[in-house]
NUKEDO-189510 format. One record per residue: residue in one letter; x, y, z of N, C-alpha, C in turn. Coordinates in pm, whole numbers, plus 50000, padded with zeros to 5 digits. Layout:
# NUKEDO-189510
aXYZXYZXYZ;...
END
This chain:
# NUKEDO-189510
x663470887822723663280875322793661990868822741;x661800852922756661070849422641659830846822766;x658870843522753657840846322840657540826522834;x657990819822952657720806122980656540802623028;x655400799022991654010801223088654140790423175;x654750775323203654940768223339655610772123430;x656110780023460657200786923497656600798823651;x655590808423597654970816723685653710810223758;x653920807723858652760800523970652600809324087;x653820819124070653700829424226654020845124214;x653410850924284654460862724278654410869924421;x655160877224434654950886624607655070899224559;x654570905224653653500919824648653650919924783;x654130937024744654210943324926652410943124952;x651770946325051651040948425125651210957625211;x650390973825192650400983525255649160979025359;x649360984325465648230981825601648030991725681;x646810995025734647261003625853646301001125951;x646401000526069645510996826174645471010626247;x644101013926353644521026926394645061015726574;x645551031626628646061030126790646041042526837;x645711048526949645141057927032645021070926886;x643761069926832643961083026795644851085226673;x645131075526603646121080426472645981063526458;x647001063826336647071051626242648741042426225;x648831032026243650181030426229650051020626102;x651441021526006650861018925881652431006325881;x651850994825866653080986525855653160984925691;x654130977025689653700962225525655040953725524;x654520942425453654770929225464654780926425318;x655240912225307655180909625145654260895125147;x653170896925080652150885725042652880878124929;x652810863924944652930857224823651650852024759;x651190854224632649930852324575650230839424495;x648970833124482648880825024362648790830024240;x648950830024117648290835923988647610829423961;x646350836623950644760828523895644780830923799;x644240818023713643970821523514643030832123502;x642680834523450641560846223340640280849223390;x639920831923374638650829723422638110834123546;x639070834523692639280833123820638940852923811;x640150856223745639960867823753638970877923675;x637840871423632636870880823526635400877323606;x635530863023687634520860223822634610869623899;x636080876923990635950883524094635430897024055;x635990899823956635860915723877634430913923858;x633760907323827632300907123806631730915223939;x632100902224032631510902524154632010917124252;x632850920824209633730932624277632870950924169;x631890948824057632100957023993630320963124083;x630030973224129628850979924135627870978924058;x626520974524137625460970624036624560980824123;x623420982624035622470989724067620930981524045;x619840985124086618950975424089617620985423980;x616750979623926615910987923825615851003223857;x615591004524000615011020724026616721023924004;x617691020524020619041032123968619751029024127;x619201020024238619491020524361620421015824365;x622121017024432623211002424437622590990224512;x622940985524482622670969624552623660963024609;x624010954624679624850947924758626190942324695;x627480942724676628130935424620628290922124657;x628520914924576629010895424615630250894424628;x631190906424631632350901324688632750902224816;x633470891524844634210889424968635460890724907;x636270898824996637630895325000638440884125086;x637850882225162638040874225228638410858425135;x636890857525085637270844124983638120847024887;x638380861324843639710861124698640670857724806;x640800862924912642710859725018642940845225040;x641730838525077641900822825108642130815024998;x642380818624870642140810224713643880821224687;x644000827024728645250836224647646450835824727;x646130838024858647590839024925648010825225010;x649230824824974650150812124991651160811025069;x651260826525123652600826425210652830840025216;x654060841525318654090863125304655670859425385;x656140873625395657170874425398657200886825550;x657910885125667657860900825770656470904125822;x655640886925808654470885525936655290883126081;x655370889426208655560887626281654790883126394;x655090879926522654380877926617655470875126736;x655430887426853656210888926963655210873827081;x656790866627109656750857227189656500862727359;x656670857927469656040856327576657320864827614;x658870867727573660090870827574659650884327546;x658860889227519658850899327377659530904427277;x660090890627240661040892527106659920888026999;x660110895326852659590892026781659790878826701;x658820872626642659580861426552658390859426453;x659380852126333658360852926213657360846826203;x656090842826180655180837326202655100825026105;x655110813426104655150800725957654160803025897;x654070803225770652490802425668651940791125686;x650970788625744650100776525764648330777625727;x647740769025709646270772125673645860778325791;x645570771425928645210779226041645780794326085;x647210796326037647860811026045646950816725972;x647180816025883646240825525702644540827025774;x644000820325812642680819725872642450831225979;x644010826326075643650837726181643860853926092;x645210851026034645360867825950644430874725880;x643380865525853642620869325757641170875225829;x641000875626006640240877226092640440890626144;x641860898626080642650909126170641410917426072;x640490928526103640060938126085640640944925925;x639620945725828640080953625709641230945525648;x641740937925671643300931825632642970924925479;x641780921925459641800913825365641500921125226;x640650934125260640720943325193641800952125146;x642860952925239644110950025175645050944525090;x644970929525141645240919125060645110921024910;x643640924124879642910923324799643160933024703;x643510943524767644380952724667645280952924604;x646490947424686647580942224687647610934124569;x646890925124540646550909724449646320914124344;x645120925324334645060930924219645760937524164;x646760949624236647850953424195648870944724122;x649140933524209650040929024152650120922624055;x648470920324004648390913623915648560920123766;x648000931623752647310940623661648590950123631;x649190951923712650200968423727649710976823784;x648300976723807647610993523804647270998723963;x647291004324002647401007724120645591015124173;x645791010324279644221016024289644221026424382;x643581037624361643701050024414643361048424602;x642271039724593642001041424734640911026224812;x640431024524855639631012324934638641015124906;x638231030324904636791033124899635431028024796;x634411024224882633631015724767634031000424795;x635000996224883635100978224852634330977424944;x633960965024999633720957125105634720956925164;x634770954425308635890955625398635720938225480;x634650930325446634110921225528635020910525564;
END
């Protein structure tokens, strides 16, 4: 297949999650739809995402937010729910104010964020540990 470059503007990526509840963890996922960022977009975050250390050898703070890669990347998702007053579930619409609140749920974006990179790269990342969670 011949590789069209106007063509790819999106892609979806499951999203593994897990929130805890009494004492253990319940682990959903959903499917994020991402933007694809050019090169540039992605060699800024990797900068900002990579561990620095300061003269004495000390780490120093990272500059990434995930938060700001989720609000620039995700565009929509797929099996966001939200139980009505009925308590039936129903799908939630992708809207800027939705994405804002989702993006407030605890650790979620650090998710996201994995997710994005995964899907971007192929490569799978062993674990969270070491990101920012903010």
């Amino acid at each position: 297949m011949a590789l069209i470059i106007n063509k790819v503007k999106t892609f979806k990526w499951t999203v593994d999650y897990e929130y805890p509840v009494d004492d253990d963890f319940v682990e959903v996922k959903f499917k994020a739809i991402f933007k694809r960022m050019p090169q540039k977009f992605l060699n800024e975050m990797a900068k900002k995402a990579t561990p620095k250390k300061d003269k004495n050898g000390e780490d120093m703070p990272m500059d990434f937010d995930p938060s700001e890669l989720c609000a620039k990347v995700v565009v929509g998702w797929e099996d966001v729910l939200i139980t009505n007053e009925e308590g039936v579930e129903e799908p939630v619409p992708f809207t800027k104010d939705n994405l804002n609140q989702l993006l407030e749920i605890p650790f979620l974006t650090a998710y996201l964020a994995k997710s994005f990179y995964e899907g971007q790269t192929g490569k799978k990342l062993k674990n969270l540990e070491g990101q920012s969670t903010t």
